[in-house]
C-alpha positions as CSV (number, residue, x, y, z in Angstrom):
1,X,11.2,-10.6,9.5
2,X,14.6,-12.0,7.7
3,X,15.9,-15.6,7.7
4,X,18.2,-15.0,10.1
5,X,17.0,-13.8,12.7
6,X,13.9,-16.2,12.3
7,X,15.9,-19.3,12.2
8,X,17.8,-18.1,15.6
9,X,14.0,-17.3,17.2
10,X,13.2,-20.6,15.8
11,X,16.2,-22.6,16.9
12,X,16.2,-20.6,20.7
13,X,12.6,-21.9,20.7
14,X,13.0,-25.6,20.0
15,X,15.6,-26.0,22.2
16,X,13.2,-23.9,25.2
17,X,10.3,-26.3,24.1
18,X,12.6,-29.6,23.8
19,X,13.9,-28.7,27.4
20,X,10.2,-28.3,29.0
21,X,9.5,-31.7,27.5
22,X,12.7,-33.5,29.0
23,X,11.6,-32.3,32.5
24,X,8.0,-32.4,32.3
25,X,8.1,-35.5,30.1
26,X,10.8,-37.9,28.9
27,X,14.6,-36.9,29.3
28,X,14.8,-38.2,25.5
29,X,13.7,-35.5,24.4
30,X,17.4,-33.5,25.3
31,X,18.7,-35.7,22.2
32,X,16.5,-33.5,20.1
33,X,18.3,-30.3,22.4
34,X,21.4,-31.8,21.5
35,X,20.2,-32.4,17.9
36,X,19.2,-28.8,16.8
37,X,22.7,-27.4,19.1
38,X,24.9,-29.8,16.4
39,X,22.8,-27.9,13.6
40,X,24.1,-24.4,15.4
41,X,27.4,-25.6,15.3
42,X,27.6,-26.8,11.9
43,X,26.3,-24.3,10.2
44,X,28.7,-22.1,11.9
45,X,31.1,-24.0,9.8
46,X,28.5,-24.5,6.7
47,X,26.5,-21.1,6.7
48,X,23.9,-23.8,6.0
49,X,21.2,-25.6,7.7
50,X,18.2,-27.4,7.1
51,X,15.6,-24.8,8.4
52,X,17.1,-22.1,6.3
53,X,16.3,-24.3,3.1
54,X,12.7,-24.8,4.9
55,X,12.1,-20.3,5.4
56,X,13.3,-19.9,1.5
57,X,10.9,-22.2,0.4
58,X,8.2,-20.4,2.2
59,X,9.1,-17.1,0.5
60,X,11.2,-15.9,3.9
61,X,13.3,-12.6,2.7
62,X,17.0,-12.9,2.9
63,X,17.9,-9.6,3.2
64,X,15.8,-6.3,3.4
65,X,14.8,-5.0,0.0
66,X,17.7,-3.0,-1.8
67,X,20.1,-4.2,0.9
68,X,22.8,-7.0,-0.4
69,X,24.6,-9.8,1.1
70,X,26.9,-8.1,4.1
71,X,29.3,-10.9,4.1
């Protein structure tokens, strides 16, 4: 699996799990929701965000072997 479609899987799933908490638990918790939707949208802007720094660190692949930056 590639950065990017991990960090989407990963971003999709914080804001499932932050969601179950706010209506199970605390409505706080949607400032976390709201939290990891503002990192979305900036790196949108950015093409950078805090969990991508996080995957490279642990070794995540960028890109398929042999296969280049598409962009």
């Amino acid at each position: 699996m590639y950065i990017d479609r991990l960090l989407r899987m990963i971003a999709g799933g914080f804001i499932l799990l932050s969601l179950l908490l706010a209506h199970f638990h605390s409505t706080n918790w949607l400032w976390f929701t709201g939290f990891v939707g503002l990192n979305l949208f900036q790196s949108a802007f950015t093409n950078w965000c805090p969990m991508m720094t996080i995957l490279k660190k642990l070794g995540v692949p960028e890109f398929p072997e042999g296969q280049c930056n598409r962009h």
